[in-house]
Structures are given as structure tokens and as C-alpha cells.
C-alpha positions in Angstrom: 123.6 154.9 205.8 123.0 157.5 203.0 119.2 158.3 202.1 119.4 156.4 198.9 119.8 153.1 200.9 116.2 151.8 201.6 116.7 148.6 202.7 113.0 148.4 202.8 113.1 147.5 198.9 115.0 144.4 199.8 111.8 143.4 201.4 109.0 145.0 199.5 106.2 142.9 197.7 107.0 142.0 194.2 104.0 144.5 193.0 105.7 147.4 194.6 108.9 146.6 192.9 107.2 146.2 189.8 105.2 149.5 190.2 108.8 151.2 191.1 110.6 149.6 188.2 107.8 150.7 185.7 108.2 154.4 186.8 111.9 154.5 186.8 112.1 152.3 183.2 110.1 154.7 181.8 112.1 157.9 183.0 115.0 156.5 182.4 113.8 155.2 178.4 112.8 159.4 178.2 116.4 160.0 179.8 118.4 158.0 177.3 116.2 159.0 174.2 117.1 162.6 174.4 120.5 162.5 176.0 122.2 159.2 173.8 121.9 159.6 170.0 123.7 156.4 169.5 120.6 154.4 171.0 118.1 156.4 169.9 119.4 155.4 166.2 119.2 151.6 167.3 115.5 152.2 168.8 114.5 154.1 165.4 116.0 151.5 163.2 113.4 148.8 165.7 110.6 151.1 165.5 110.2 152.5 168.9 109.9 155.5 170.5 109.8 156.3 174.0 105.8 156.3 174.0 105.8 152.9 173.2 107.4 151.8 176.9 104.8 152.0 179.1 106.1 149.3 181.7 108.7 146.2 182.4 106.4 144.2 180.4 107.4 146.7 177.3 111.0 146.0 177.8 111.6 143.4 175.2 110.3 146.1 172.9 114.0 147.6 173.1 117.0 146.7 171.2 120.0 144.9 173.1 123.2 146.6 173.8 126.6 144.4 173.6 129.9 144.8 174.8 130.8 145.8 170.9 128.2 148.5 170.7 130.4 150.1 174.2 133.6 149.9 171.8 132.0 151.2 169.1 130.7 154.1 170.8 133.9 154.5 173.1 134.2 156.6 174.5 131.7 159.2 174.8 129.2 157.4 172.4 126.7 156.1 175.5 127.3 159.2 177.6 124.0 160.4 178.7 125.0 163.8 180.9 127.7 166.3 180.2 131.4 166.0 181.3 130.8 168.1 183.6 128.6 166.6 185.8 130.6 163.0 185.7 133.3 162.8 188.4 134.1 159.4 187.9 135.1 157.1 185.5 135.7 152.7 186.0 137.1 150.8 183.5 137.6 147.3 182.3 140.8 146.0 180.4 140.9 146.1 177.0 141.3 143.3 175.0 140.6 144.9 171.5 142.6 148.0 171.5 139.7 149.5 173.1 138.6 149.5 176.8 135.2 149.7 178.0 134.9 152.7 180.1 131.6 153.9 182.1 131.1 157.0 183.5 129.4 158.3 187.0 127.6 161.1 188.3 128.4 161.6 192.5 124.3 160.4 192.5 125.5 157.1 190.5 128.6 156.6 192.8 126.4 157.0 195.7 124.0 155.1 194.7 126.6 152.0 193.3 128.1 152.3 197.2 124.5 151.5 198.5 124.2 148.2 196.3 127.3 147.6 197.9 127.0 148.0 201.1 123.4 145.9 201.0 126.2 143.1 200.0 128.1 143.8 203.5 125.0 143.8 205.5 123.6 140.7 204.2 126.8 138.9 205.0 126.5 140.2 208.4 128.7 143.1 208.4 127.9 146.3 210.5 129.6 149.3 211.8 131.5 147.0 214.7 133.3 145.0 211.5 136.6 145.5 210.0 136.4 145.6 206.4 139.3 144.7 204.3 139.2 145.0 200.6 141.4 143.0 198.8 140.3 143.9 195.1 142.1 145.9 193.1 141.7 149.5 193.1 142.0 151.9 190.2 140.0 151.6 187.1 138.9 148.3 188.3 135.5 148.6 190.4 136.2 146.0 192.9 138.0 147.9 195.4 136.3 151.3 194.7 132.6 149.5 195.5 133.0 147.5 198.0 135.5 150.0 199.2 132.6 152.6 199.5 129.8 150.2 200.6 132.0 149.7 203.6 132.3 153.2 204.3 128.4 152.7 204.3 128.1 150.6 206.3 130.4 151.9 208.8 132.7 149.0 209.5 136.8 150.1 209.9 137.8 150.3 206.1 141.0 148.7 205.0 141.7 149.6 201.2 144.4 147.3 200.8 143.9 146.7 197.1 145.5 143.5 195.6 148.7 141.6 196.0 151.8 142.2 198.7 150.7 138.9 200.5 152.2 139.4 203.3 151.2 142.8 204.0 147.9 141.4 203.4 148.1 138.7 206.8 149.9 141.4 208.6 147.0 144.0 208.9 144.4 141.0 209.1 146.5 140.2 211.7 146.9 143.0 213.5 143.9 145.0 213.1 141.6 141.7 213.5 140.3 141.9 210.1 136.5 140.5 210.0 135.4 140.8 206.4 137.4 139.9 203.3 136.5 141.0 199.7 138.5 139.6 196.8 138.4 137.4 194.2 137.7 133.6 195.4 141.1 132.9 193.5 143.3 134.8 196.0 141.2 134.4 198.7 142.2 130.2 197.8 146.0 132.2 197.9 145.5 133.6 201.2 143.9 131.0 202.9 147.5 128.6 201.4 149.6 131.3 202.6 148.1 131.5 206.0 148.5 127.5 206.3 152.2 127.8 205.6 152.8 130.6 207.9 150.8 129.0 210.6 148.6 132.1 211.2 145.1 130.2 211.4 144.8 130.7 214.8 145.2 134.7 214.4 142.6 134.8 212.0 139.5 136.6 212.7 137.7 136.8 209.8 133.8 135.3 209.9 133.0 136.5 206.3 134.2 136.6 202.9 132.8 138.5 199.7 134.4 137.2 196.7 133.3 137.8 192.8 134.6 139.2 190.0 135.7 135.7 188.4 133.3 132.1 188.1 133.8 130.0 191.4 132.4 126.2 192.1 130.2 125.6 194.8 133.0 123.3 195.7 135.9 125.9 196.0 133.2 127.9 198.3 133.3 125.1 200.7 136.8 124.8 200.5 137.8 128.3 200.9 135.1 128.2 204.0 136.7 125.3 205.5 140.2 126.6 205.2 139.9 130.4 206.3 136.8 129.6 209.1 133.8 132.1 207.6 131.2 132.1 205.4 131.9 132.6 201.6 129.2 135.0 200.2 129.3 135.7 196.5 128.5 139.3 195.0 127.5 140.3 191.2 128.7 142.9 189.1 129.9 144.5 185.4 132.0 147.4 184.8 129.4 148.1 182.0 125.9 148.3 184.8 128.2 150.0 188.2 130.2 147.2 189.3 129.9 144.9 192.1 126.6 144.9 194.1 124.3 144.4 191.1 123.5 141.6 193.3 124.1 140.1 196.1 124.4 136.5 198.1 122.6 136.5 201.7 123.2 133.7 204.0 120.9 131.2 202.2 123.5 131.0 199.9 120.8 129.8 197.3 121.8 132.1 194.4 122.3 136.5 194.9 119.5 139.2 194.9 119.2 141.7 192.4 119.1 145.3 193.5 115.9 145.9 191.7 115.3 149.4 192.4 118.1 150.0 190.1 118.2 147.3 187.7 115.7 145.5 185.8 117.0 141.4 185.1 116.3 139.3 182.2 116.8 135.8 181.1 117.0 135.5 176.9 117.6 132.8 174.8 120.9 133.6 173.5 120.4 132.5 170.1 117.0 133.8 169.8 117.2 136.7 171.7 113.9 135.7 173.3 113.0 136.7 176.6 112.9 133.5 179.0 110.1 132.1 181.7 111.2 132.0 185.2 113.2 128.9 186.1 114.7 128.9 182.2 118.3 128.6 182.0 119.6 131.4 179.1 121.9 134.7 179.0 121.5 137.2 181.5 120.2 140.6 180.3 120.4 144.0 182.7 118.9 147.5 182.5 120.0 149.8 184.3 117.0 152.4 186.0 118.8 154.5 188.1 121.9 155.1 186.3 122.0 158.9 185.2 125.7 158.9 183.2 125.9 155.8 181.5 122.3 154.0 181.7 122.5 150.8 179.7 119.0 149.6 178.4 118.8 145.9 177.7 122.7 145.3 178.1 123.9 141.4 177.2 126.1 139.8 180.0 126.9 136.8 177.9 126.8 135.3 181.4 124.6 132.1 182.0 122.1 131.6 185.0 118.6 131.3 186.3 116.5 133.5 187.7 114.2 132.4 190.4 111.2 134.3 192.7 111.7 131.5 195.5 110.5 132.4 198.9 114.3 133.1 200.6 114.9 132.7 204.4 116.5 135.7 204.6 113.2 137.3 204.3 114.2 139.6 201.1 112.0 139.6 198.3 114.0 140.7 195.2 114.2 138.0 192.7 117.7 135.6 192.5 120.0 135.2 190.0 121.4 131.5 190.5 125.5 131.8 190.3 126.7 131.8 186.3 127.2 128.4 185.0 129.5 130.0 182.4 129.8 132.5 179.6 128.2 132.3 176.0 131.3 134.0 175.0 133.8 132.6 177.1 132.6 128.9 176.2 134.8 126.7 174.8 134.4 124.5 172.1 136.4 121.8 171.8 136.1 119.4 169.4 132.5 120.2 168.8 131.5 119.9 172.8 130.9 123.2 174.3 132.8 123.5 177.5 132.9 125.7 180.4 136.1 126.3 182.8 133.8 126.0 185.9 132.8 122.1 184.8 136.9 121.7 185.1 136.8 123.1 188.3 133.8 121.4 189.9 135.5 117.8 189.3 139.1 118.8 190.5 137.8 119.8 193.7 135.2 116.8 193.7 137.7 114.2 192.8 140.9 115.1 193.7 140.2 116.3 197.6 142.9 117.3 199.6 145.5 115.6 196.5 145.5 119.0 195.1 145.5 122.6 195.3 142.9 124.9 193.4 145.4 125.8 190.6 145.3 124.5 187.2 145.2 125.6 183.6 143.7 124.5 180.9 145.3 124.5 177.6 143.8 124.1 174.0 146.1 123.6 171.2 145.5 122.2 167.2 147.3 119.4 166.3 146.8 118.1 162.7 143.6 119.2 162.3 142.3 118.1 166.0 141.9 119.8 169.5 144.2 118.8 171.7 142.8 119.2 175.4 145.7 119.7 178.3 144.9 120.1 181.9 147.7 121.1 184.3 146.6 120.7 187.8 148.9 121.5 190.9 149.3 118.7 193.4 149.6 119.3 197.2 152.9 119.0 199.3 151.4 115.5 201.0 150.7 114.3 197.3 153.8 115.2 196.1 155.7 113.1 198.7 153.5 110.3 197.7 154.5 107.7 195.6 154.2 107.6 191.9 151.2 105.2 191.6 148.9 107.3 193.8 149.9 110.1 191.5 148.5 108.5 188.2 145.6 106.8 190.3 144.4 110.8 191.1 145.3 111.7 187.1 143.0 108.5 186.0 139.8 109.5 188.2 139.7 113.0 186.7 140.4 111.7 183.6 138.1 109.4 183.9 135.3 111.9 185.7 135.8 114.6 182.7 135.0 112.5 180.2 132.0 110.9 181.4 131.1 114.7 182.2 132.0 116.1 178.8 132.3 113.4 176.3 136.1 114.6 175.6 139.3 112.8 176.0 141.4 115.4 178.6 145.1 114.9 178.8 145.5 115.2 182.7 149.1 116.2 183.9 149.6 116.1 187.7 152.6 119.5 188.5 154.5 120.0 191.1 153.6 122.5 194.4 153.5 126.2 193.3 154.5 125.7 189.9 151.1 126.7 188.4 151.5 131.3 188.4 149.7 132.4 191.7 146.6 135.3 190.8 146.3 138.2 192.9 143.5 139.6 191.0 141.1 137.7 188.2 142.9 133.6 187.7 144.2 133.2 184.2 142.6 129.7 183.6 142.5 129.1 180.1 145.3 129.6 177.3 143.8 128.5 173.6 146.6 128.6 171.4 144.2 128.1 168.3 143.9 131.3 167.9 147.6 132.4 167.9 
């Protein structure tokens, strides 16, 4: 392990971390103040200088930062060291024309590998694992993270990046692959593909760590059953490091935040008011460690709970519960917000071993209304079945979505591997309302 590790945060009392978080948000509000003009003109325009942030408890004192102040400033606008001493860049996919990018000193990469490898240990991996990391490489910070907490750690690396399926089961095959890291979408892939190909008995694996993309409770159980391990979930944004901005442990009760780097709020996300413990709102990060792009106050849109909940693991950083959605990736339909991980929590609840976990959701406008269309892929046994057990399993999630949401869902029953398979982030939702 590298010396920025300290795995004795993970356990220290909640005063220490709040005595280390003070010190490093107030550094770090000194750091960004002289180094980002583009911040200091939103902290003038509130009113507050760096004298004013005395502590965590002064942190609602600062304005936000969204993901349209990063495309604004793209890209050099939130840059808070010189080019020179960057020697890495990560970068999401634009949507707008304009990408997010974030930069990285070699102290910020090495300290993002750490976060990561806390992830690896707490799902039991240790230099006797082999590691393979199935999340894309490149700008994308999957594979690069977990990628480097492995090295960390010091379990056998395999950077396999995404896709090639089959390349994929022959190394975890052959080199007795213990650890898997991808999204919880392919991991569903590879656990289908391994069940065809009859290689669940050549499967080593005993732990998985899967993010980047919303995932039921219920697909953890399933994936669990299917591939024989233990599904841990890990946390992260492009926009803070990446993945390891917090991690699950075997509790499996929600993911710790590394908070000897970041500092994690709850707000109402109308309001922008800062949240009790236990509230359910948007999650807010600061980063406090970050030295090239250090993002005070940064909106996640996601939606969760945090919670200071004696764990069993013995750590004592504070949990984030698992998003129950996006504030900016909710749909509304009809006037009934809706979230795709409420779709997915009643497929898997209702429809059982009748179906696989592909669908898509599609929203359309139809004389004025919403028209709500839910594709879901049977399984080979249902689709041998007879016709009447195939609108029985349409009716009951029908029937279950609508006393869930108060909607009307037009549930269409597909045949086996007609629904695209995802090798990286699912494509769940297509809303033709705003073609």
C-alpha cells in the first residue's frame, strides 16, 4: 500500500474526521480561492471570502457547483494547478457538444487509486486475489481506478476493459479470476453467457464490484445467485475522481464515504437546503484533497440518504444509502415523477425466473398524452411456454406498476436476446418527447 492509504481513517472517531475535514476544507477553500477565478467570482457574487470558512459547519456558506458550471468553464475554467503539473486527464461523454473533463496531479491519481483500493479490500480482496476489471478503459474512470486500486492492493491485475465476451470467460477461466469489476448490467451479461456456455463450474470468482449505473437490490441478489459471490457496490463521478468516492463493505447496508478526501451532503434539491441525517434529498460532494480540479459543493443530482449507523464492519465513515434515482434523470410522465430503478425493482420482483434483466422503457406523445411502453425480455423456458402464461406475467407487472406509480404501463413481453446487450453503462430509457 502507498503512504497515502491510512486505513486507520476508515476506523477513526467521527471527531477526528471532523477535525481532519475542517483542516483540509479550509486549505483547500485558500487553494481554490487563489488558483480558480471562475469560483472565486461565484463566492464574491455570495459574499464570501475564504476567512469566512472556518470549518465543515461553514460549508453551506459556499455556492454550489453543477454539471453546467463544468461546461461552461470547459475546459480549463476549474483548473486549479498549471498544465504542467497535471498528467492525467478522465472524461465523461458529452451529451451537449461539450464533455466534462477533470484533470489530475500524480498526488490526485495516487490518492484516487487508494479510495479504490479501500473498495477491494473491503470486499475481501488482498494481494493472493486475481483482479479483473471489466470497465472500460480510456477516458472513462472505471477501468483506470479500479485498475490502479488493484495494483494497490496487490492482487494479479487483469485490465481487460469492456466487451469481447468471450475473451472475457476465457481469462476468468484460465487465470482463476477472483474479483470482477464492471457495471452490474454486464456483469447480468456475463453471468447469461456463462449459463449458456456451461462454464459455472470453472468459475472462481467470490466477489464482484459493480457501479457506474443504478442497480436494484433485486438484480444484486440475482447477479449473486447466478455468478456465486458477493455483489459489492462502489460510488463515484468523473467530476470528484471516479469510482471509490465510496465504498460497499460486507454489511451491504449502503457504501462509506472516503472522508478524508471528501466532505458529503444531503440538500433539499429545490431549496438548496442542507438536510438532517436520515433526510432523503440530492447528494452534495466536496472534494478536500483534490489539488487539480477540487470541486467545492459539487451537485450530483443523485438521490440517497446518509446515515452514521454503527456498521459491523467496524468502519466509522458515515454511509451513503444506494441512489434511489436522479433529480435530473427523473422522469415525468404524465405528471408522476418516475425513476428507471422503480421499473427494475418490480420486473425482478414479479416476473422471477420468467425473464431476463433486459428491458427498455419508452416514452412517446400521442395526442397530447404520454404514452408509457415497457419492453421486457422473456427467458428461453418462458418463451416455450404457452401463450396464457405469457400475458398472466405482462398482467402482474402491469398490474404491480400501477399500484406502484399510479400510471397505466403498456407491458410488452419480447422474445430471448432481442432487447441490445450493454457492455458498458445499459441504455434503459428512450423519450421520444423530446425528438
Amino acid at each position: 500500500m502507498s503512504k497515502y492509504y491510512q486505513p486507520e481513517i476508515e476506523t477513526a472517531s467521527p471527531e477526528e474526521i471532523r477535525k481532519l475535514q475542517d483542516e483540509r476544507l479550509v486549505k483547500q477553500v485558500k487553494h481554490v480561492w487563489d488558483n480558480v477565478p471562475y469560483y472565486r467570482k461565484k463566492m464574491e457574487e455570495k459574499g464570501v471570502t475564504p476567512d469566512d470558512i472556518k470549518g465543515v459547519d461553514d460549508l453551506k456558506k459556499l455556492p454550489f457547483l453543477t454539471k453546467a458550471d463544468l461546461r461552461e468553464a470547459y475546459p480549463y475554467g476549474l483548473l486549479a494547478k498549471p498544465l504542467e503539473d497535471c498528467v492525467r486527464i478522465q472524461s465523461t461523454s458529452g451529451t451537449t457538444g461539450k464533455r466534462v473533463v477533470a484533470f489530475y496531479t500524480q498526488h490526485d491519481v495516487d490518492l484516487w487509486e487508494d479510495c479504490c483500493a479501500r473498495a477491494i479490500v473491503a470486499a475481501g480482496g488482498t494481494k493472493e486475489d486475481v483482479c479483473q476489471v471489466s470497465y472500460g478503459y480510456g477516458l472513462f474512470t472505471g477501468g483506470p481506478g479500479l485498475n490502479g486500486g488493484s495494483h494497490k492492493v496487490g492482487c494479479l491485475t487483469l485490465p481487460m476493459s469492456s466487451g469481447n465476451t468471450e475473451r472475457q470467460l476465457q481469462f476468468m477461466t484460465d487465470l482463476e479470476a477472483t474479483i470482477i469489476c464492471c457495471t452490474p448490467s454486464y456483469a447480468a451479461y456475463l453471468a447469461e453467457s456463462i449459463h449458456e456456455q456451461g462454464l459455472r463450474d470453472k468459475i472462481k470468482l467470490k466477489a464482484g464490484i459493480f457501479g457506474a449505473e443504478a442497480w436494484s437490490e433485486n438484480m444484486r441478489r440475482d447477479v449473486e445467485q447466478k455468478l456465486g459471490i458477493k455483489a459489492y457496490d462502489i460510488y463515484g463521478l468523473t467530476e470528484i475522481s471516479g469510482p471509490g468516492v465510496s465504498f460497499e463493505c460486507e454489511e451491504q447496508t449502503g457504501m462509506h464515504v472516503n472522508e478524508d478526501h471528501f466532505i458529503a451532503e444531503i440538500i433539499d434539491p429545490e431549496t438548496g437546503e442542507v438536510l438532517p441525517e436520515g433526510e432523503k434529498g440530492e447528494l452534495v460532494f466536496t472534494s478536500i484533497t483534490k489539488e487539480a480540479f477540487p470541486l467545492l459543493r459539487y451537485r450530483t443530482r443523485d438521490i440517497c440518504v446518509l446515515s452514521r449507523k454503527k456498521c459491523s464492519c467496524g468502519r466509522t465513515l458515515v454511509k451513503m444509502a444506494k441512489p434511489m434515482g436522479r433529480s435530473d434523470d427523473m422522469l415525468i410522465i404524465r405528471g408522476v415523477n418516475v425513476f428507471p430503478s422503480q421499473i427494475e425493482e418490480v420486473l425482478i420482483e414479479v416476473g422471477g425466473k420468467d425473464i431476463t434483466p433486459n428491458y427498455l422503457i419508452t416514452i412517446d406523445r400521442v395526442n397530447n398524452t404520454d404514452t408509457f411502453d415497457l419492453d421486457v425480455e422473456m427467458s428461453e423456458e418462458m418463451f416455450s411456454d404457452d401463450i396464457k402464461s405469457v400475458s398472466k406475467v405482462e398482467k402482474d407487472i402491469k398490474d404491480k406498476l400501477r399500484s406502484m406509480l399510479g400510471l397505466g404501463v403498456n407491458v410488452h413481453l419480447v422474445n430471448p436476446k432481442t432487447i441490445t446487450r450493454s457492455e458498458g453503462k445499459a441504455k434503459r430509457v428512450i423519450d421520444k418527447r423530446d425528438i
